[in-house]
N, C-alpha and C positions, 0 to 999 in steps of 0.2 A: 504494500500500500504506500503510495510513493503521495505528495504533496503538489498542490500545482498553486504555483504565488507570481503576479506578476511585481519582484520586489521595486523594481523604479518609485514605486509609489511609496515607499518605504520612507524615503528622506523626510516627510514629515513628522513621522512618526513619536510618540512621545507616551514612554513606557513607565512605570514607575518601578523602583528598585535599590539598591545600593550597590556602590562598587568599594572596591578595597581602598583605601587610604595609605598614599603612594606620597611618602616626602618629598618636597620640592626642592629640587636644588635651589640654591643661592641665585639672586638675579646676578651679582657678578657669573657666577659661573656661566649663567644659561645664556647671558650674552657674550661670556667667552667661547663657549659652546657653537652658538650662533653666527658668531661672526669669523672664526676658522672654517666652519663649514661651508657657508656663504662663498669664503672668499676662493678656498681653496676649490668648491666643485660648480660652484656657480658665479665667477667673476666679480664678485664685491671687491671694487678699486680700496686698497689703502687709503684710506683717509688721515690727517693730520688731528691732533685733539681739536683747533681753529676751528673745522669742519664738519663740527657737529651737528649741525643743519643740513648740510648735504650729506654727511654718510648715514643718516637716520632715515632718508628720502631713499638714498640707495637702497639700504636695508631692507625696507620697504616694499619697494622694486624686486628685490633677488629673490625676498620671502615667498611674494603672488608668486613669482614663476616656481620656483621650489612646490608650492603647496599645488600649485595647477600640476606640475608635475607627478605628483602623487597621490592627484586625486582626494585632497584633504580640501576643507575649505578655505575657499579663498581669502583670507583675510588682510593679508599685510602684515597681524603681528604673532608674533613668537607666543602661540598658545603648547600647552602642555601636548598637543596630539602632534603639532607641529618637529616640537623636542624630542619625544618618542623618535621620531622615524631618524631624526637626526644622529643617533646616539647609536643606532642600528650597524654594526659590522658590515661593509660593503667595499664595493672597487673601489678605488681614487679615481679612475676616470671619471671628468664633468659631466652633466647633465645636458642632454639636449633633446628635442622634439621626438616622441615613436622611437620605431625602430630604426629606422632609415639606416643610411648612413654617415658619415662624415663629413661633413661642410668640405666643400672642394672634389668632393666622388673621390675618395681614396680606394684602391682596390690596386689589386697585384695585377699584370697583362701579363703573367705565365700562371701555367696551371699546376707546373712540378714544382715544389716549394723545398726548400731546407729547412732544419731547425737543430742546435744544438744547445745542450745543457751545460751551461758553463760550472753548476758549483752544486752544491745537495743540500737540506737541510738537515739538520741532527734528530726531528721528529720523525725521521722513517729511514727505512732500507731503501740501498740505491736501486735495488729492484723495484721496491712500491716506488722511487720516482718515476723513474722509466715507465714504470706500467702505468702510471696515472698521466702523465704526459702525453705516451704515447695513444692511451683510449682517448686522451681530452681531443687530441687534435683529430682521430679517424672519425670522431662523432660529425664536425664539419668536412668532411672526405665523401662521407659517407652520401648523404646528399648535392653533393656540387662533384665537378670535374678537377679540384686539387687532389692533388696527391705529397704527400710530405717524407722526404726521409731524411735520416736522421745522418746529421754530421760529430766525427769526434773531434775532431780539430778545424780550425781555420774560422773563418765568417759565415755564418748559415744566414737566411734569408729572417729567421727568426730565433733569436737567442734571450737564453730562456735561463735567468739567476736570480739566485735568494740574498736578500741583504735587508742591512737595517740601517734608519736616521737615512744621513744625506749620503746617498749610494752611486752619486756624482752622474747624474741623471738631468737634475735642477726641480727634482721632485719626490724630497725628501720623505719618508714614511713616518709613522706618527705611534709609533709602539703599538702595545698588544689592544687589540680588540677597537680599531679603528680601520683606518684604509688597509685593506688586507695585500693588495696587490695594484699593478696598472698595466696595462700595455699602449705601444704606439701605432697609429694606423699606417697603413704601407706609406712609404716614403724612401729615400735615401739614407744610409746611416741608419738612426737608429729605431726609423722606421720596421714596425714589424717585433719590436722586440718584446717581453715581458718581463717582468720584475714583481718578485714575491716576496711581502715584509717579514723575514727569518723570526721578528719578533712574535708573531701571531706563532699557535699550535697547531701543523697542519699532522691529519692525519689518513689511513688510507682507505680504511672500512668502516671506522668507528666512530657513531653520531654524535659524539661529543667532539668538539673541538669544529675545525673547519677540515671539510674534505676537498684534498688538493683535485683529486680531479674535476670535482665542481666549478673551483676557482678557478683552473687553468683552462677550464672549456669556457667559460666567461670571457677569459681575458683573452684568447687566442681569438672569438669574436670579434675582440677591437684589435688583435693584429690584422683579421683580414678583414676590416674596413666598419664593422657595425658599430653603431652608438648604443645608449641605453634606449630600453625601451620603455615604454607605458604600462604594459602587459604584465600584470605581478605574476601569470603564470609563465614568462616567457623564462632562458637563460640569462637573457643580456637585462635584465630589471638589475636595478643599480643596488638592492640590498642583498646581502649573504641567505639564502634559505636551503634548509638542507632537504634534501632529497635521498630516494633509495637510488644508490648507485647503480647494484645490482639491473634494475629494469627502466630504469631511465630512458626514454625518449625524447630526442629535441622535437619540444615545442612545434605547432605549426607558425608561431610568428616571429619563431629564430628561423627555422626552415625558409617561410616567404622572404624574410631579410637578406641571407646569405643567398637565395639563389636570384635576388632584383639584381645578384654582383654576378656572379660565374654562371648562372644555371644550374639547370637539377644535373645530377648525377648519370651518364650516359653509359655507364658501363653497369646497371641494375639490371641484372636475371630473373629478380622476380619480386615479388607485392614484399613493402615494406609496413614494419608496424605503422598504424596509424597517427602521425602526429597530435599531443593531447592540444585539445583549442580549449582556450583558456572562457567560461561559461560567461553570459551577457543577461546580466541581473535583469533587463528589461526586453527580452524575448519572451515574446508573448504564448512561445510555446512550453518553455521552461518546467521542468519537472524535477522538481527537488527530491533530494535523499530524505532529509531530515528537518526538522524544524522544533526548537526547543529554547527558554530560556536561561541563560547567565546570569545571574547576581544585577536582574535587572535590561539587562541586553538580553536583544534578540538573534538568534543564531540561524542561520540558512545554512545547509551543508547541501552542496553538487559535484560531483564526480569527487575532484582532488581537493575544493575548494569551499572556503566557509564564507560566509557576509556577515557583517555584524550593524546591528543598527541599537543607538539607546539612544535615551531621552539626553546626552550631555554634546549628540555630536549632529554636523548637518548634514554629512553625508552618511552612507553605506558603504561601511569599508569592506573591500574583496581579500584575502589571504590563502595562501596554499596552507593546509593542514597541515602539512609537516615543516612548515615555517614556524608553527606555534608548539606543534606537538609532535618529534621524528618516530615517536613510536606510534603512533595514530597510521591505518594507511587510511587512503582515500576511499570513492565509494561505499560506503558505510550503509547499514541499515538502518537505522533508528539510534537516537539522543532523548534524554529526557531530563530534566529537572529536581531531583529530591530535596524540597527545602531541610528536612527533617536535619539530613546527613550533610545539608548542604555542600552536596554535589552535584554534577553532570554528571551523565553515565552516558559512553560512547560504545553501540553494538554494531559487530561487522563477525557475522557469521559465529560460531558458539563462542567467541571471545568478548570480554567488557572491559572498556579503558572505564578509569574514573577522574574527573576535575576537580581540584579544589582550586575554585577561581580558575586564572589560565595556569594551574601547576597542575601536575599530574600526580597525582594520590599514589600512597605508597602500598604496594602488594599487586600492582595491576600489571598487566591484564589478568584477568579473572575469568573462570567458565561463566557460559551463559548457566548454568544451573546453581549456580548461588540463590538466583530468585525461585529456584525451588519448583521449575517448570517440571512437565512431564519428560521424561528420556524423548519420548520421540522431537521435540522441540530443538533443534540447532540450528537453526534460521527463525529470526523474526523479520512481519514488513515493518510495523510500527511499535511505538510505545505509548505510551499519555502517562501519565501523573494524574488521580484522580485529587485535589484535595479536598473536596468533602467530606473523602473517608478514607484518606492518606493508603488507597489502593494503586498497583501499578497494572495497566490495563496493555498486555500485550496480544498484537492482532498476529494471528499467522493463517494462511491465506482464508478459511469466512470463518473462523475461529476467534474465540477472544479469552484470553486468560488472564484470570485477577490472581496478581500475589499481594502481600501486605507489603507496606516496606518496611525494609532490613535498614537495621544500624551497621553498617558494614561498613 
């Protein structure tokens, strides 16, 4: 039993609820915060102290395009959702419009490329570098006409080292758990290259930390010419979100990106996985997974992806699920609400995640038979939350089963 919402209409929406109480940084900070960010991804000129009037104007200025960029609302000033996103682990590469690519049409005019690995990090084996580099770059191979091999000595077309601070680039990194990487778009020199902040934790299967082949499939995008894009499910979205490496699919709005450059792939035998297309809240055809509250917010779940809408924000914000939660997968069956326990409970075939707030409760995943269902029961479509009589009402296909709820 699937849900049908046309959420566009959402944005007005005004829920009542509570959320968690979240210290606010210091205004010094949040404008130190604010104006590194600014300057370094989205052009905010130096200004003098004198200039207080114009670089407030500026500010101003960078903010709208930053928050249009993300799809937050437009305001101009430095609100707490604005910060949020700021603070977010992501590329150093700037922001610019879609997917597109590069101011100037930067792209390579050969299809056999080089690349070499000038140094390692200490976080992995030279094998997982090799392997994560290697899979990064065949994932753009795979759909277009490049082809990459690898050099061990001399100038490769893209050269590929870990360093920290100022790495004599003229685009210094910024320690742990900020700009994690960058790359240059084709060019001369040091066009094409990438550079990985050594400071950051990368690792090569394991969701904690940042996975290098994520970041290096990111960044090898802006070697062969794409910008960030809009798309929070695409590769090239300018924040860090972890993904299952294992079954990963580039996007279809990395895909249409890289091939407006080289074209598709001409040397394919046969049907490839389907690119995942990132869901359009205001598709009037739209069939949601799930549908449940948070601590006040409302929750959409579609394929990979969640919406959130509460009474404190003016948009509906989109996120991949394993942006918020890597042990969550996608496509889900049913979420629900327990104020009792106050938690979310996330079902996806006889396994249950559970949320406290956006954290993940300890001892999870759990059997679907905690709730005490019949054996035959390891798929549900729906859930509900009765509270009148604090029953949990699970639907499986014309079936309906009440459990009480558990303190669990």
């Amino acid at each position: 039993m699937k849900s049908y919402y046309k959420l566009c209409v959402l944005i007005a929406l005004v829920v009542s609820g509570y959320t968690s109480p979240i210290a606010p940084p210091a205004d010094e900070d949040r404008e130190s915060i604010a104006v590194n960010y600014l300057t370094q991804l989205y052009g905010l000129p130096n200004q003098s102290n004198s200039d207080t009037e114009k670089r407030s104007s500026g500010m101003s200025l960078r903010l709208k395009e930053m928050q249009q960029f993300f799809r937050l609302k437009v305001t101009g000033k430095l609100d707490d959702e604005t910060l949020d996103v700021m603070r977010k682990p992501r590329c150093g590469v700037p922001d610019v419009a879609a997917y597109s690519v590069f101011q100037g049409d930067y792209k390579w005019k050969k299809h056999d490329l080089t690349y070499r690995i000038e140094n390692y990090t200490p976080d992995m084996s030279v094998a997982e570098v090799d392997d994560s580099i290697k899979r990064a770059l065949q994932l753009w191979a795979d759909v277009t006409p490049l082809r990459f091999t690898r050099l061990y000595r001399g100038t490769a077309d893209i050269m590929i080292s870990f360093g920290v601070g100022d790495h004599q680039d003229g685009y210094p990194f910024d320690g742990p758990n900020g700009l994690l990487a960058h790359a240059f778009p084709p060019f001369e020199g040091i066009g094409g290259d990438a550079h990985f902040d050594d400071d950051e934790k990368f690792f090569y299967r394991s969701p904690q930390g940042y996975n290098l082949f994520l970041v290096a499939a990111h960044e090898f995008g802006h070697s062969l010419g794409l910008e960030h894009s809009r798309d929070p499910g695409a590769l090239m979205y300018p924040t860090y979100i972890h993904r299952d490496v294992d079954t990963f699919v580039l996007p279809k709005d990395d895909v249409d990106g890289i091939q407006s450059l080289y074209g598709p792939n001409p040397d394919e035998t046969g049907p490839r996985p389907t690119p995942p297309v990132t869901p359009n809240k205001c598709d009037p055809k739209l069939v949601l997974d799930a549908v449940t509250m948070l601590r006040g917010e409302i929750m959409f779940f579609k394929d990979s992806f969640f919406w959130r809408s509460s009474p404190h924000r003016g948009t509906v914000e989109q996120h991949l699920i394993t942006g918020f939660w890597p042990e969550i997968p996608g496509h889900i069956d049913a979420a629900f609400e327990s104020p009792l326990e106050d938690k979310v409970f996330i079902i996806k075939g006889e396994k249950v995640w559970a949320l406290y707030g956006y954290e993940m409760a300890q001892g999870y995943p759990k059997s679907l038979s905690m709730f005490r269902l019949p054996r035959k029961v390891q798929k549900v479509d729906a859930v509900l939350y009765d509270e009148t009589n604090y029953k949990i009402l699970f639907f499986v296909n014309k079936q309906i089963y009440r459990s009480v709820n558990l303190l669990v």
